[in-house]
N, C-alpha and C positions, 0 to 999 in steps of 0.2 A: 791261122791259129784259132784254135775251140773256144766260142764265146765262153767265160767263167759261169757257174751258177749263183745266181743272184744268193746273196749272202741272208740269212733267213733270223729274223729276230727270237729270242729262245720259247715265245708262244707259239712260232710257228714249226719249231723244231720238237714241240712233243706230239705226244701220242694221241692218236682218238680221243682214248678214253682219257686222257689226263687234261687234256680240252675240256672235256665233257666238267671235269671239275673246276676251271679254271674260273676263281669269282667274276663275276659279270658286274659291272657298272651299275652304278643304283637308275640312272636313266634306261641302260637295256634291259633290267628287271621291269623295271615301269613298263615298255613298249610290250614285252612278252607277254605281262597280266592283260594288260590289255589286250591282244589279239586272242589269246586265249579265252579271255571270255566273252570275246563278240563269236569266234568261233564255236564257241558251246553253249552259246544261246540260240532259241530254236527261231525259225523264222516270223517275224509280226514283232519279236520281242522290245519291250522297252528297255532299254542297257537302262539300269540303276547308276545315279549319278554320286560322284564321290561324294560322301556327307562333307561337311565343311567345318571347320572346327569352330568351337565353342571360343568366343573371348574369354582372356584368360580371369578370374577370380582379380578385384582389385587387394590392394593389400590391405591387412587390418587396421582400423581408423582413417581409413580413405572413404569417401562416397561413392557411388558405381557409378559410370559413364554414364553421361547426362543427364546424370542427379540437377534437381533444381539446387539453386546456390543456398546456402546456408547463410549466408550474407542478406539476402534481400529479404528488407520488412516483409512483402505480401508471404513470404513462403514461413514464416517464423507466429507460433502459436498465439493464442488468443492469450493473454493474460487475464486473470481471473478480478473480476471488477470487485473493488474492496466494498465493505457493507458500511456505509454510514453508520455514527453508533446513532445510537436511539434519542429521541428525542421528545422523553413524554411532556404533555401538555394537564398541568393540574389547572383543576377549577377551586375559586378559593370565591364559595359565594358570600363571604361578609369579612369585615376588616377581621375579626378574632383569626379566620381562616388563615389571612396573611402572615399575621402574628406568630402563628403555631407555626409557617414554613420557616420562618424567620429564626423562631427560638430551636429549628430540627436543623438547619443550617449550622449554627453555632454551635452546638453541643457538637457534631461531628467535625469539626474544623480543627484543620492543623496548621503548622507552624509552614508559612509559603502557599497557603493557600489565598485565591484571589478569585473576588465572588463578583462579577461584572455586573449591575443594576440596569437595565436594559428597558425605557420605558417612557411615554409621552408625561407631560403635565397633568399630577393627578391619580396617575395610575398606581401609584402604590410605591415606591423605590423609599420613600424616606420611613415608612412606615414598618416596610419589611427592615430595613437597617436597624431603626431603634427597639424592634422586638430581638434582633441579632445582639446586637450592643449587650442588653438589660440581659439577656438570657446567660451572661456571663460575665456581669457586674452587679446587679440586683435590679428587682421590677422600679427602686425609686430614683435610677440614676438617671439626671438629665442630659439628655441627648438632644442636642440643639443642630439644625441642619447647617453644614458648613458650607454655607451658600458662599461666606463673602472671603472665609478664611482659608476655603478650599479643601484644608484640613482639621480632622480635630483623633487626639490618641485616646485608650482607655487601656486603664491596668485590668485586667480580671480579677475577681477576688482568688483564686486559683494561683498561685506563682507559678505551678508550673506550666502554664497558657501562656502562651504570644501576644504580643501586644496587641491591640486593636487599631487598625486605621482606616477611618471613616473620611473618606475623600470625595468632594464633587468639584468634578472639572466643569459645570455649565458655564462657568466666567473665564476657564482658563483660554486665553488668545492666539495663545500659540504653545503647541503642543512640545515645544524644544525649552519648553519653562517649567517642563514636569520635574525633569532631574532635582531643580532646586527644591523640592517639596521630598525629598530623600525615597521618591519612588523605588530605589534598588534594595533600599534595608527592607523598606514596605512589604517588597513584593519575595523577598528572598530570608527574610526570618519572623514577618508577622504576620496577620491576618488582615486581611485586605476588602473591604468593602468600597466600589466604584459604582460615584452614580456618576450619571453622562459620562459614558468611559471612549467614547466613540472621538473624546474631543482628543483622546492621548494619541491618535495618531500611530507612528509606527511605535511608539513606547507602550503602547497595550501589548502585554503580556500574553504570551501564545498559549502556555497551558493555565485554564483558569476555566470557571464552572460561569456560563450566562445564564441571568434569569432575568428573561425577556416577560416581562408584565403588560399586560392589554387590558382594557378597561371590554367587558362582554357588553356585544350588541346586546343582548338579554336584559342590560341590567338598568333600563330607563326607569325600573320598578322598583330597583333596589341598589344604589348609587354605590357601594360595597363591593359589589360581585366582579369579581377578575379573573384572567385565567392568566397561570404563569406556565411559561415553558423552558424548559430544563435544557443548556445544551453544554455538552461536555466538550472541554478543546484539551487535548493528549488522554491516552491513556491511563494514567491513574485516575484521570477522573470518572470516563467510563466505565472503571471496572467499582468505583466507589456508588453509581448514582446508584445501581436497585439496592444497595443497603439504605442511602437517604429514601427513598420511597416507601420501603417497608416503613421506616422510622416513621413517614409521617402520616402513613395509611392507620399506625397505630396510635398516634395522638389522640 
């Protein structure tokens, strides 16, 4: 009996030409370019190597592959270093000097305003107080230093002015004994003059104008001469001191 003919799959049952069009494999296209063009490169040739593709674009609001971390302080900008306000330094060479900052003090003084008196034995603090005081009750009101009573009030002649409170803590013990001397009305509806304010502890008042007074090496000659210096704590105060300056550059 005649061996049968092997039974032929329908690619092998067409035609030359219909071969010829029969889509080829994405891997036998690959082989073909490739032999093809080692083929029709000439002898010596260096065969050009597949370029290699590009990593893909990350997507928007992403950082690109192996970005430094966003997270870690060293790779995070400098912050721009704030400017100290200013902190001028007036020479005040004879007591009328003091006087005159004292009464420049006073006249631009508002309601919650608090004037820290900053200074050794001698150096001027009660002095500038009672030129502050008088500059807004009259030159003959007695102004006695509240050494023992801690506190002492003045009306203005002005009603509409803030009250006056002239306070020296040098005796006070402990600085949790302030409240009793009504330090919150003081410091939050009148005008506040603090000598030894250093003794209030955490109850000194954050925004407040210091005038730190020095007795001048200079002044062995003339027992008078002081310098005071000016130092603003919150902003309202430093945006107010070159008005005070002007004010007392014109005295």
């Amino acid at each position: 009996m005649a061996a049968s003919a092997p039974t032929q799959s329908p690619a092998n049952r067409l035609s030359h030409n219909q071969r010829k069009r029969w889509p080829q494999s994405a891997n036998a296209r690959h082989h073909a370019h490739r032999r093809s063009a080692n083929q029709s490169a000439p002898p010596g040739a260096i065969t050009p190597r597949r370029p290699t593709r590009s990593p893909a674009a990350p997507a928007p609001g992403l950082p690109p592959p192996n970005a430094p971390s966003p997270y870690c302080f060293l790779d995070l900008p400098m912050l721009p270093e704030t400017t100290p306000p200013p902190r001028p330094r007036l020479l005040l060479p004879d007591q009328d000097a003091t006087e005159r900052l004292g009464a420049v003090l006073a006249r631009h003084s508002r309601p919650g305003d608090v004037f820290a008196l900053w200074g050794d034995l001698g150096a001027g603090k009660s002095t500038l107080a009672r030129a502050f005081v008088r500059a807004l009750t009259g030159p003959d009101e007695d102004v006695p230093s509240p050494t023992y009573t801690l506190v002492q009030t003045y009306e203005p002649h002005d009603p509409e002015r803030a009250l006056i409170w002239h306070f020296d803590f040098y005796r006070l013990e402990d600085p949790d004994e302030a409240p009793a001397l009504d330090i919150d009305d003081a410091f939050s509806l009148g005008v506040s003059l603090l000598e030894w304010p250093g003794q209030l502890g955490p109850h000194l008042p954050s925004r407040r104008l210091d005038i730190v007074l020095d007795l001048s090496p200079d002044g062995a000659d003339n027992p008078g001469l002081r310098t005071a210096t000016l130092e603003p704590h919150g902003a309202s105060w430093a945006s107010r001191l070159p008005v005070l300056l002007t004010a007392f550059e014109d005295t």
